[in-house]
C-alpha positions in Angstrom: 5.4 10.0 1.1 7.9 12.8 1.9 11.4 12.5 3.3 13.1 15.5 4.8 16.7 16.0 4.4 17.8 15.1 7.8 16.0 11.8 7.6 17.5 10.9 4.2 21.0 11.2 6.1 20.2 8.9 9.0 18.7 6.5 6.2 22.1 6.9 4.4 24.2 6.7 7.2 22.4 3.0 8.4 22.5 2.1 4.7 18.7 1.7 4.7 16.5 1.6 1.0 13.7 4.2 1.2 10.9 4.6 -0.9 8.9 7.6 -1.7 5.8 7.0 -2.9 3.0 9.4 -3.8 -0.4 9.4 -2.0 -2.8 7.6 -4.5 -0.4 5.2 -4.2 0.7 4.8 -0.4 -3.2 4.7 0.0 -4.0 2.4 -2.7 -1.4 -0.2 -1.4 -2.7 0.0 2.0 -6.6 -0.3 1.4 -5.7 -3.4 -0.8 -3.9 -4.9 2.2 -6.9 -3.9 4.3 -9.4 -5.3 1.7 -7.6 -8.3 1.5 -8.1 -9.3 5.6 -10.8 -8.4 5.1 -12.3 -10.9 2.1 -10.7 -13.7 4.2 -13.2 -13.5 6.5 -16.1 -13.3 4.0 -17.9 -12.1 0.9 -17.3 -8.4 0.2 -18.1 -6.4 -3.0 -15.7 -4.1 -3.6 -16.2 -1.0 -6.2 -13.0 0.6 -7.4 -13.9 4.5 -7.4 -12.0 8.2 -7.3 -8.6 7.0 -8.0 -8.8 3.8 -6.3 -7.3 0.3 -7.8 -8.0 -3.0 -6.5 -5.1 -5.5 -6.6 -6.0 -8.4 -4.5 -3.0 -10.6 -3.1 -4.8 -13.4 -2.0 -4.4 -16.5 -4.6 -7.6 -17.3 -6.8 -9.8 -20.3 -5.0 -11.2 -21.9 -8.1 
């Protein structure tokens, strides 16, 4: 979420990519990771509430 100016340098100087994201999003990324372990191992019913999105990964079993 936030990248000081020394560590954008280092990043430059090892040619690495870096992403800044905000925090709705960092967290809704990670949750839907989460959530998605999660429904492997069973039934789960999720509710999408105070600025939170679910985008499942896992492929539709139909």
């Amino acid at each position: 979420m936030h990248l000081g100016e020394a560590h954008r340098k280092v990043a430059e100087k090892r040619h690495m990519n870096v992403v800044i994201a905000g925090h709705i999003s960092s967290d809704n990324l990670g949750v839907n990771l989460i959530l998605d372990e999660v429904l492997k191992k069973g039934k789960l019913r999720i509710i999408p509430c105070s600025g939170f999105r679910r985008f499942s990964r896992l492929k539709n079993k139909k």
